[in-house]
Backbone as JSON, one array per atom type, in Angstrom:
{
  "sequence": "XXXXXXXXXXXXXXXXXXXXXXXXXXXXXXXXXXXXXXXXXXXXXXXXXXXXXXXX",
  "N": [[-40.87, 33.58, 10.57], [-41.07, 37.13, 10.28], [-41.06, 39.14, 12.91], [-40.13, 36.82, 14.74], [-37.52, 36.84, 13.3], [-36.44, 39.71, 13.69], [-36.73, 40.36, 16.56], [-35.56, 38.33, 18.47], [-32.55, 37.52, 19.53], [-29.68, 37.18, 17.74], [-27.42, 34.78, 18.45], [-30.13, 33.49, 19.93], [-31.26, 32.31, 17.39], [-32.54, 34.13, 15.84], [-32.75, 35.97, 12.92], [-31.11, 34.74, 11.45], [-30.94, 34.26, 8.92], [-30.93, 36.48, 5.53], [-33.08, 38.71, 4.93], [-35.68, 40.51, 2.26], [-38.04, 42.75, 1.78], [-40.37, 43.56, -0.77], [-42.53, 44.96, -3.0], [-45.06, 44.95, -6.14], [-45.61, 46.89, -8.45], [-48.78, 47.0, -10.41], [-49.92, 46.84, -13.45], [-51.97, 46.83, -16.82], [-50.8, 45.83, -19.6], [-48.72, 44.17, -17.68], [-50.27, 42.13, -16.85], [-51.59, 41.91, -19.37], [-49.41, 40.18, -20.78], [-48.32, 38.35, -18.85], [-50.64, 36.39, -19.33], [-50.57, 35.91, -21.46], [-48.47, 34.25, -21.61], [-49.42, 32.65, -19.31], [-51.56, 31.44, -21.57], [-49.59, 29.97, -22.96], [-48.79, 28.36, -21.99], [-46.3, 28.18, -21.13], [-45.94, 29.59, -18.54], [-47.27, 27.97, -15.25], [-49.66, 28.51, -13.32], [-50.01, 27.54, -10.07], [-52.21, 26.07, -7.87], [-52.67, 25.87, -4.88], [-54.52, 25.4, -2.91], [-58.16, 24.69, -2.99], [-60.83, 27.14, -2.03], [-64.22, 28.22, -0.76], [-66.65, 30.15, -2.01], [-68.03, 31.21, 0.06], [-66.29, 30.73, 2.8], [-64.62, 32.76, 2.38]],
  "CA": [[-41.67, 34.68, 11.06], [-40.24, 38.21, 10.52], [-40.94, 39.59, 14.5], [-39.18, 36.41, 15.15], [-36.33, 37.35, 12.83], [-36.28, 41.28, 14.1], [-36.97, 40.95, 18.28], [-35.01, 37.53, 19.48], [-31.13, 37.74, 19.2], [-28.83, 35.8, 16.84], [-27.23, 33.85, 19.39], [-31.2, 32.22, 20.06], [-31.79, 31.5, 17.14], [-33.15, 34.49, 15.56], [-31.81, 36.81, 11.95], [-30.08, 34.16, 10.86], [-31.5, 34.6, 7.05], [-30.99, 37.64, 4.84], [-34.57, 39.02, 3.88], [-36.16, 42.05, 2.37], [-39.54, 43.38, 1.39], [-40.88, 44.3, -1.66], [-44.09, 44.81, -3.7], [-45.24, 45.12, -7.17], [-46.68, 47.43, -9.34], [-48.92, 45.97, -11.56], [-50.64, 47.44, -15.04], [-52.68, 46.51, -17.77], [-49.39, 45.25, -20.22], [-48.24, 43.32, -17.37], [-50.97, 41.19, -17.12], [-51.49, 41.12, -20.77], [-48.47, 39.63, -20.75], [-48.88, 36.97, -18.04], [-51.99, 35.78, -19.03], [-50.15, 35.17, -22.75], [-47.32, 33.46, -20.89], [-50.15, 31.75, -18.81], [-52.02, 30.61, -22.25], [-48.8, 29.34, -24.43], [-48.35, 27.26, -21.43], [-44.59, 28.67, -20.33], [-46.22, 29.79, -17.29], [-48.07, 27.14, -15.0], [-50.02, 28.64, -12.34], [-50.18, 26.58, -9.21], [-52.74, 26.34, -7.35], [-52.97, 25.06, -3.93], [-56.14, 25.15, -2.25], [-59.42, 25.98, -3.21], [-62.2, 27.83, -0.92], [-65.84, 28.19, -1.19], [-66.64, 31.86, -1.69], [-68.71, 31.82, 1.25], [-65.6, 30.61, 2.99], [-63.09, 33.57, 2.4]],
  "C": [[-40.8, 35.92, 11.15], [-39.86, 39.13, 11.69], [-39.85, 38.26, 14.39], [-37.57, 36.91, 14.68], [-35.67, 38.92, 13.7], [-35.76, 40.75, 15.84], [-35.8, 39.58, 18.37], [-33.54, 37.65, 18.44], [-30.26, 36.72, 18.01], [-28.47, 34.44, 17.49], [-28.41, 32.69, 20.15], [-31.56, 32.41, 18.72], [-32.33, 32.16, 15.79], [-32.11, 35.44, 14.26], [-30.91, 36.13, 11.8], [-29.84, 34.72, 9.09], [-31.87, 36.27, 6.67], [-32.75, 38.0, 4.53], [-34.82, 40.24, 3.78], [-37.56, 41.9, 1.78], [-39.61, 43.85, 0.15], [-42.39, 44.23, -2.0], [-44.13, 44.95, -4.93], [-46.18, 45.82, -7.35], [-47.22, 46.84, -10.43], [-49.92, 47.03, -12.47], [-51.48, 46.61, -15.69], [-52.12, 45.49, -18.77], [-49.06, 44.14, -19.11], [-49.08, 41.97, -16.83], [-51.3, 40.56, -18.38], [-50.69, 40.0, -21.07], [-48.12, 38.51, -19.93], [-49.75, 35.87, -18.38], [-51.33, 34.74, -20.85], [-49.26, 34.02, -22.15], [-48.23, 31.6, -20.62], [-50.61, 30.33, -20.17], [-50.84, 30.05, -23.46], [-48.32, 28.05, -23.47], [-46.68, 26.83, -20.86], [-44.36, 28.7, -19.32], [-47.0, 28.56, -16.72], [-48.37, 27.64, -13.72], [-50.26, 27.31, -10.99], [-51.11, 26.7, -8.28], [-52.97, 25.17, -6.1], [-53.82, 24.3, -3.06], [-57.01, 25.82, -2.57], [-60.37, 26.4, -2.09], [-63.24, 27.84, -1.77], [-65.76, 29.58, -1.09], [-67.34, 32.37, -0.59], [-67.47, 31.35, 2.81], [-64.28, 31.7, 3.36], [-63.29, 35.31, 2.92]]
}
């Protein structure tokens, strides 16, 4: 949990582990490009759980 990491001290427990933040920009190309990945079968999406769409 990243509050945990930030607020409780080293000494309990807390900011042991390096972490940072990012995000992605995403395009048109870089999906193209995924989705080829996806269909040559390089890539293998994983999927964990499904929902019901009345669900989410």
């Amino acid at each position: 949990d990243l509050a945990f990491r930030f607020l409780v001290p080293t000494w309990l427990g807390g900011g042991q582990r390096p972490f940072s933040f990012g995000f992605a920009l995403t395009n048109f190309d870089d999906f193209t490009a995924l989705g080829k990945l996806v269909a040559s079968r390089k890539v293998k999406p994983v999927i964990d759980e499904v929902y019901e769409f009345e669900d989410v």
